[in-house]
VEXDREN-2710 file (C-alpha; in Angstrom, 1 decimal):
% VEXDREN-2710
k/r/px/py/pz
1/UNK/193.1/131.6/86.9
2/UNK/190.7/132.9/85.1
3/UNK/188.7/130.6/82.7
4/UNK/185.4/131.4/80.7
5/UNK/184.3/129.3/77.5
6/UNK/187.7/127.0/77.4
7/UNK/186.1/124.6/80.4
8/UNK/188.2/121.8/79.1
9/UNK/191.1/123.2/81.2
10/UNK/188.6/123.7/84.2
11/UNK/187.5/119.6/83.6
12/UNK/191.0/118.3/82.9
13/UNK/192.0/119.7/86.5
14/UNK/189.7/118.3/88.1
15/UNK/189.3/115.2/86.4
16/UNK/192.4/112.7/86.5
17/UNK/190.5/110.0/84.4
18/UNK/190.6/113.0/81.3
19/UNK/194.5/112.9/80.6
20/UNK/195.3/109.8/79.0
21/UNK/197.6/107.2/80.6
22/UNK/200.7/108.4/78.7
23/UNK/199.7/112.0/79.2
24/UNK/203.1/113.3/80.8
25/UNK/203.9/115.8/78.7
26/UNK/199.9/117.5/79.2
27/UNK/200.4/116.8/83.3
28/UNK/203.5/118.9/83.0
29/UNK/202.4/122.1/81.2
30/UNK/199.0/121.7/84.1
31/UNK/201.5/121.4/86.5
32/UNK/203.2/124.6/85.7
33/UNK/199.8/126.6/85.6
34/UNK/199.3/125.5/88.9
35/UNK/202.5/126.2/90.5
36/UNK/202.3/129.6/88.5
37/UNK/202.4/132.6/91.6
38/UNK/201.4/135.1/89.5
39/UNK/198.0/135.8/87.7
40/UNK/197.1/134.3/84.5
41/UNK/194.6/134.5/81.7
42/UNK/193.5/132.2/78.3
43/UNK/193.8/133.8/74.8
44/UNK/193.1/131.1/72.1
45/UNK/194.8/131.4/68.2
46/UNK/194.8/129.2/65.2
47/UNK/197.9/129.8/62.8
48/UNK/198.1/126.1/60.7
49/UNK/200.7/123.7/61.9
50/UNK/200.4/123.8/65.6
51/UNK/204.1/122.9/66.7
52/UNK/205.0/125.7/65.2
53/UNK/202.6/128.1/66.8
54/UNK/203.3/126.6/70.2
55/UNK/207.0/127.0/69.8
56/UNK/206.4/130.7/68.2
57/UNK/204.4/131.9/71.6
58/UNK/206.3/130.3/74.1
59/UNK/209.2/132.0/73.3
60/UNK/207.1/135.4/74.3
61/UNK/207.6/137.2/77.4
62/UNK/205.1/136.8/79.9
63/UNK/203.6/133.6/78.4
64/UNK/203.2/130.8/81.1
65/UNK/203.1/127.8/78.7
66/UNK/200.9/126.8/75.9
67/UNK/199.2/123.8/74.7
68/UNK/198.3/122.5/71.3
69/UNK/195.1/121.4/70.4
70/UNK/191.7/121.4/68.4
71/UNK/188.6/123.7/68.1
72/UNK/185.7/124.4/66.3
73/UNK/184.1/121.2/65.4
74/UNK/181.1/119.1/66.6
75/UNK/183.5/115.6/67.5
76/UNK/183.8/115.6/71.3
77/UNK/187.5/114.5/72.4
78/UNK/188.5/114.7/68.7
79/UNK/192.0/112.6/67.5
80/UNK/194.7/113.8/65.4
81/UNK/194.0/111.4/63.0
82/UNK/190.7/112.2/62.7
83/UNK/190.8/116.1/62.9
84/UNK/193.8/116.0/60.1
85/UNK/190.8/113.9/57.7
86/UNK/189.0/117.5/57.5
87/UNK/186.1/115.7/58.5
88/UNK/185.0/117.2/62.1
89/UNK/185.0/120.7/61.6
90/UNK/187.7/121.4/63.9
91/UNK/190.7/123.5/63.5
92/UNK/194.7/122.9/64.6
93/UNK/195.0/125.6/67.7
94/UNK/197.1/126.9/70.9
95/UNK/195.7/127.7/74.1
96/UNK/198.0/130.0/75.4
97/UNK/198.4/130.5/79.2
98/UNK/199.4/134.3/80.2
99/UNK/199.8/136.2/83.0
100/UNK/198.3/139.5/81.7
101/UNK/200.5/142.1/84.4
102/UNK/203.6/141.0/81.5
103/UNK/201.6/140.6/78.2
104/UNK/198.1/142.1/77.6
105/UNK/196.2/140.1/75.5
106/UNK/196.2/142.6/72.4
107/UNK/200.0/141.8/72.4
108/UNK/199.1/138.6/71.8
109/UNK/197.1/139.4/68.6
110/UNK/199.7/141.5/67.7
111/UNK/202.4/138.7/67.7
112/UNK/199.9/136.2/66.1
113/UNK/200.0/138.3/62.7
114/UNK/204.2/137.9/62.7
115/UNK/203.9/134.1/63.0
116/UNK/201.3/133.4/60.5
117/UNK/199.7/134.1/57.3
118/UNK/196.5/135.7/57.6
119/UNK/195.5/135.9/54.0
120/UNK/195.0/132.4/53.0
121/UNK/191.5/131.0/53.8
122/UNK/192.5/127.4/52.3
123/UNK/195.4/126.7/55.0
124/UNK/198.6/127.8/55.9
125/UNK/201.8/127.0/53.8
126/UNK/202.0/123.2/53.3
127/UNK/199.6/122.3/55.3
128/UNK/196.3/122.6/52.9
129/UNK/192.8/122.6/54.4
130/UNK/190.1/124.1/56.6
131/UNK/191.7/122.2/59.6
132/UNK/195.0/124.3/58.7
133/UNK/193.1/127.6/58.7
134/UNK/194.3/130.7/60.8
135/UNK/191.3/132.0/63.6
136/UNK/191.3/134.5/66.7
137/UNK/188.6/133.1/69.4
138/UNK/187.7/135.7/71.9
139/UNK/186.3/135.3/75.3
140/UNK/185.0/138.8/76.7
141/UNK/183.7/141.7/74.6
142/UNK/187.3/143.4/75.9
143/UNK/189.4/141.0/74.2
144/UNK/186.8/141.0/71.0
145/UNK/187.2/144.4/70.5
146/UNK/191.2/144.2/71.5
147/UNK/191.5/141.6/68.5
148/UNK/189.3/143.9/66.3
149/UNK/191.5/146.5/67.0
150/UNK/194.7/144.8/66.2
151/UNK/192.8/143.1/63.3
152/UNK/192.8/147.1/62.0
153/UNK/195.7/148.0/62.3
154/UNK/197.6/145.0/60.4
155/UNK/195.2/145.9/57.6
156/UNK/196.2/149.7/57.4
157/UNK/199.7/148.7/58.1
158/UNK/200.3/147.7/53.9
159/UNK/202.4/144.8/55.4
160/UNK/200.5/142.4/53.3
161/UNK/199.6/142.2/49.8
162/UNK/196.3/140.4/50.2
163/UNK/193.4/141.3/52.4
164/UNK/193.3/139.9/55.9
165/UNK/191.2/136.6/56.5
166/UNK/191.6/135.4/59.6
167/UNK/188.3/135.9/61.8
168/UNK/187.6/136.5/65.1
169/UNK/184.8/134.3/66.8
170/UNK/183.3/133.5/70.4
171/UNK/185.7/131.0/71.9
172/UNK/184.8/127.3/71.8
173/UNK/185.6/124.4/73.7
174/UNK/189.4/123.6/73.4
175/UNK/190.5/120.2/73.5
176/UNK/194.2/119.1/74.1
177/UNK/196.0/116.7/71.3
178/UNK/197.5/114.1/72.2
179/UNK/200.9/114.0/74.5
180/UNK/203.2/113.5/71.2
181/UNK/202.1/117.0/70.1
182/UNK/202.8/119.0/72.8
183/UNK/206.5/120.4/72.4
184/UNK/207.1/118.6/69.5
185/UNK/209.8/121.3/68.8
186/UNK/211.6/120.6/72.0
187/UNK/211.5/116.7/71.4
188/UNK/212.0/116.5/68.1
189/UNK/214.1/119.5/67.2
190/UNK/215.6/118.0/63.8
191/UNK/212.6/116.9/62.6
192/UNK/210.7/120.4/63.7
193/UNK/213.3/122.6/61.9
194/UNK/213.4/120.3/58.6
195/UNK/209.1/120.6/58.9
196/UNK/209.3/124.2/59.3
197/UNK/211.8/125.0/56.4
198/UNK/210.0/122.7/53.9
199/UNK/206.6/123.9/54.5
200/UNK/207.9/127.7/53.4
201/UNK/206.6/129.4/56.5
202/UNK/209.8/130.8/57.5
203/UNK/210.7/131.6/54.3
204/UNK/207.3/133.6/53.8
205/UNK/207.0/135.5/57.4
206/UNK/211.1/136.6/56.7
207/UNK/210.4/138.3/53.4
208/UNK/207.1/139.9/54.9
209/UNK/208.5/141.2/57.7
210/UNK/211.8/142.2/56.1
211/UNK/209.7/144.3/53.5
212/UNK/210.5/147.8/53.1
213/UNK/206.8/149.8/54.2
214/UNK/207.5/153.4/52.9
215/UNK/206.4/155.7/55.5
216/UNK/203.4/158.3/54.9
217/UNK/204.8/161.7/53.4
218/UNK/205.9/164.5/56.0
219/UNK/202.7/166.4/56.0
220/UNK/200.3/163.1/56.6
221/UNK/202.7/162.2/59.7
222/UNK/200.4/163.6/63.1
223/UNK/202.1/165.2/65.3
224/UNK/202.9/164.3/68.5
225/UNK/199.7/165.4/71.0
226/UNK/201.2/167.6/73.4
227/UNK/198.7/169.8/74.3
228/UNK/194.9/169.8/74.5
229/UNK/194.9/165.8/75.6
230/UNK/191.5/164.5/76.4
231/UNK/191.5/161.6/78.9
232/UNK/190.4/158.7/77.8
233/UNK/187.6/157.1/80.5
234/UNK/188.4/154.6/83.1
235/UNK/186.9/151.6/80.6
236/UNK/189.1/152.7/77.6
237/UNK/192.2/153.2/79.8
238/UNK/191.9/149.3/80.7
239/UNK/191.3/148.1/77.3
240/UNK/194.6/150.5/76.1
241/UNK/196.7/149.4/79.0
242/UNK/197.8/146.1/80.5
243/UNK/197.1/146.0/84.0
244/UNK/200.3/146.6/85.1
245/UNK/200.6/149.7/82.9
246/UNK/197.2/150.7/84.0
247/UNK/198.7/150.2/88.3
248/UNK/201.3/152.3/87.7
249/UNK/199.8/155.2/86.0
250/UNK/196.4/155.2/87.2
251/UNK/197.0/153.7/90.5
252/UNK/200.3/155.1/91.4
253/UNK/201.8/151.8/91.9
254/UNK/205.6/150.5/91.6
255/UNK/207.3/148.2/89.2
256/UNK/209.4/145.5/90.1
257/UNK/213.4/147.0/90.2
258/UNK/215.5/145.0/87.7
259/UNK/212.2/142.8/86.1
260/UNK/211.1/146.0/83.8
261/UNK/211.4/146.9/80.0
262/UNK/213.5/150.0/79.9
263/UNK/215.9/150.2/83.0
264/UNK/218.8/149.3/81.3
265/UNK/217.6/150.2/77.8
266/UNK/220.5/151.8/76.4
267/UNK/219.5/153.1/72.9
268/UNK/219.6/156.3/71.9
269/UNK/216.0/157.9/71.8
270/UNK/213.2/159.7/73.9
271/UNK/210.7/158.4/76.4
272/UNK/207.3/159.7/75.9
273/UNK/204.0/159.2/77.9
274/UNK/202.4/155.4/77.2
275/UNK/199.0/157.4/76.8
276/UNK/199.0/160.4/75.8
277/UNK/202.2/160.6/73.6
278/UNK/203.5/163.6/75.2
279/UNK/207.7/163.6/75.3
280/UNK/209.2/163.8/78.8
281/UNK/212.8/162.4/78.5
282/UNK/215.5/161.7/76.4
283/UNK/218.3/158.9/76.9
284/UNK/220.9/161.8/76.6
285/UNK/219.8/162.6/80.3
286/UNK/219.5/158.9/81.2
287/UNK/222.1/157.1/83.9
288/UNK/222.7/154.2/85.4
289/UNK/221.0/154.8/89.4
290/UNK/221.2/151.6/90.9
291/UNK/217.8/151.5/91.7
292/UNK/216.4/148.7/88.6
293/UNK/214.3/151.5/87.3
294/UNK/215.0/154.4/84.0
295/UNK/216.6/157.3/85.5
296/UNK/216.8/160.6/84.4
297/UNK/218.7/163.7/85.3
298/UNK/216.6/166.2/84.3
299/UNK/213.3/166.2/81.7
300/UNK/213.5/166.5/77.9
301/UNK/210.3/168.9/78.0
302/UNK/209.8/170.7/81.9
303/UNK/206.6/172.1/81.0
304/UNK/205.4/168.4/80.2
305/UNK/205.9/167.0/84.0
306/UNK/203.7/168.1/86.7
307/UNK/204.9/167.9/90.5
308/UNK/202.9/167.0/93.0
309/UNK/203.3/165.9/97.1
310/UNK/203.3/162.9/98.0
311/UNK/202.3/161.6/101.7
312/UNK/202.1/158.3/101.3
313/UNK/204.6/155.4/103.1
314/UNK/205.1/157.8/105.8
315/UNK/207.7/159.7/104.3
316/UNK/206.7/163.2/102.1
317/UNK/207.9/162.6/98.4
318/UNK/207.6/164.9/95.1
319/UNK/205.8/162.5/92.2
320/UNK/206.1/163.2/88.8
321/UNK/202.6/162.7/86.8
322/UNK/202.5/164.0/83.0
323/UNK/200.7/167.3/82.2
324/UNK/198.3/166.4/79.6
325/UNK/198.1/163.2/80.5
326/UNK/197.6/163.0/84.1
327/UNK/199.0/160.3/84.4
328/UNK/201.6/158.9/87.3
329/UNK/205.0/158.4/86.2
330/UNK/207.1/157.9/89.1
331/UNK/209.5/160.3/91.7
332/UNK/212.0/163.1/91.6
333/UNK/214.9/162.9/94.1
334/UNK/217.5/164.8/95.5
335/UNK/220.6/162.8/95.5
336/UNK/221.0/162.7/91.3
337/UNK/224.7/163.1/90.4
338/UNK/226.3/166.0/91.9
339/UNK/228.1/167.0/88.3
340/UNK/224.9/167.7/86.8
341/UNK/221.7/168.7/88.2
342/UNK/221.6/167.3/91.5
343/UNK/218.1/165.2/90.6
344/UNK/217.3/161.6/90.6
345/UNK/213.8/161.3/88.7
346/UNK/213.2/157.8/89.1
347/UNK/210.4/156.7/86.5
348/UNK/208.4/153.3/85.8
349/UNK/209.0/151.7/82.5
350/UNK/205.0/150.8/82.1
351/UNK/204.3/154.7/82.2
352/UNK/206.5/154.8/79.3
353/UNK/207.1/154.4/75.5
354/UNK/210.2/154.6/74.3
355/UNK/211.0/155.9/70.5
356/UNK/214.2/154.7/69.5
357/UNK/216.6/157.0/67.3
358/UNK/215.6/156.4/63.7
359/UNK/211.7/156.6/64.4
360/UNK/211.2/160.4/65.7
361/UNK/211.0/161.5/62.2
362/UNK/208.2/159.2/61.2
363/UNK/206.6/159.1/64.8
364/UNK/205.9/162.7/64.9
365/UNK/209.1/164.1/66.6
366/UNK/211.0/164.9/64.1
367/UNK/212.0/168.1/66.0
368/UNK/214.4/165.6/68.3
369/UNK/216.4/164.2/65.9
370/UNK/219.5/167.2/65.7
371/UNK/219.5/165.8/69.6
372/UNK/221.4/162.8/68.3
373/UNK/223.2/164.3/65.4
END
């Protein structure tokens, strides 16, 4: 696990006289860190009431657990009571515990925006006060300039009607509240829902996220970049990609069969390269394999797919990498159905992007659409 600036964690794991007597629930979510096989990562968010922040992210795929807390102030080992005065400085927060192969940590930023409102600087909904106030604390440089990014593109997005106030700061120490906080949705789910109802969060994400954004006009939509793609370098790649993405396509590694996004994805719409944007296939061509992984029976655009040998496992296969890309994508076989074309290309969901139906037109690739008419 990796920890930087949020030492509490690193102290409360190796410190049993830190978690209070009655501390079960806290043990619990520490516990499940620990027993966690997979790798995992920090990302620390402040969005007002923190039961409903906690109950918002760990509802998000690839999120190990999270735990509500305080940060920001000058009061070691700060109270509820005493962080909820507005006198210490410190700020309602979640630490959230992720395992970054399933969520990359700009997703996270990205989610934080549909959970909160990030235009009020005096709290959030009922809850009035600096100690309410929504925050972004980054650890690394990466995950500054991830945040920044995301930060961006909510702004440009029109999806608000205010400007954007939420900042983004060097992490501080993090300190857990006390046990009756954590999952307060879980153990008190009447009392959670009639909390979150009254205090018009709900009511304000639905109509911002149900609002109508009109699209830019035909002639300020880019096209799709099909042709003269510049590689991004090795550094950008990784801050673009989550590391699973960035195994598969740069690495040439395998997904896990059955445990990835698009394998039995059955929308109508094309797949297109997860970097460079180029379209390679359409779910006209996709079947059901067997395998756990998108299959196709042929390529939406030929000239997009490049096929190269491949010697490795000691056995001689054709791999599919994208043309202006470069990047890997997955494998063509020979045993496709038998009433078509005879081919089998087996693809990795995390080389891919998939563009559903009724967003070609405003995407760029408006020239599919008649596919599905």
């Amino acid at each position: 696990m990796r920890i930087a600036s949020l030492f509490f964690l690193t102290l409360l794991m190796t410190s049993c006289s830190l978690i209070p007597p009655d501390s079960q629930d806290i043990g619990k979510k520490m516990d499940v860190i620990s027993e966690y096989k997979g790798e995992t990562a920090e990302a620390l968010f402040a969005g007002g009431c923190f039961w409903c922040t906690e109950s918002d992210f760990e509802k998000l795929p690839g999120v190990v657990t999270v735990l509500s807390g305080y940060t920001g102030g000058d009061v070691k080992n700060p109270s509820y009571k005493e962080v909820s005065s507005g006198t210490t400085g410190h700020i309602e927060a979640i630490l959230v515990v992720y395992d970054p192969s399933i969520v990359s940590y700009k997703k996270l930023v990205d989610h934080l925006w549909t959970v909160i409102d990030p235009t009020d600087d005096k709290g959030s909904f009922a809850d009035r006060g600096f100690q309410y106030t929504s925050g972004i604390w980054y650890q690394t440089e990466e995950e500054k300039k991830s945040a920044e990014l995301s930060k961006k593109e909510i702004e440009e997005s029109g999806r608000f009607d205010a400007p954007i106030v939420t900042p983004i700061l060097p992490a501080e120490t993090f300190y857990p509240a006390e046990d009756y906080h954590q999952d307060y949705y879980k153990k008190n789910p009447i009392r959670y829902k009639y909390y979150r109802g009254g205090s018009g969060r709900d009511a304000f994400l639905k109509s911002t996220w149900e609002k109508v954004i009109e699209p830019k006009a035909a002639e300020e939509v880019a096209p799709p970049k099909t042709s003269g793609y510049v590689k991004p370098s090795d550094e950008e790649l990784r801050e673009m990609l989550t590391a699973l993405q960035y195994n598969v396509t740069q690495e040439e590694g395998t997904e896990r069969p059955f445990k990835n996004e698009y394998w039995d994805n059955t929308e109508e719409g094309i797949y297109v390269d997860i970097v460079s944007k180029e379209p390679l296939y359409s779910s006209l061509h996709k079947y059901k394999s067997g395998t756990g992984w998108p299959t196709f029976d042929r390529p939406l655009e030929p000239e997009n797919l490049v096929e190269k040998t491949d010697k490795k496992f000691f056995a001689t296969r054709t791999e599919i990498r994208s043309k202006s890309g470069d990047n890997h994508i997955g494998h063509v076989f020979t045993d496709g159905p038998e009433d078509t074309t005879g081919l089998r290309y087996c693809m990795n969901s995390a080389a891919l992007e998939f563009i559903p139906r009724e967003d070609l037109k405003n995407r760029g690739y408006e020239q599919y659409v008649e596919l599905f008419e």
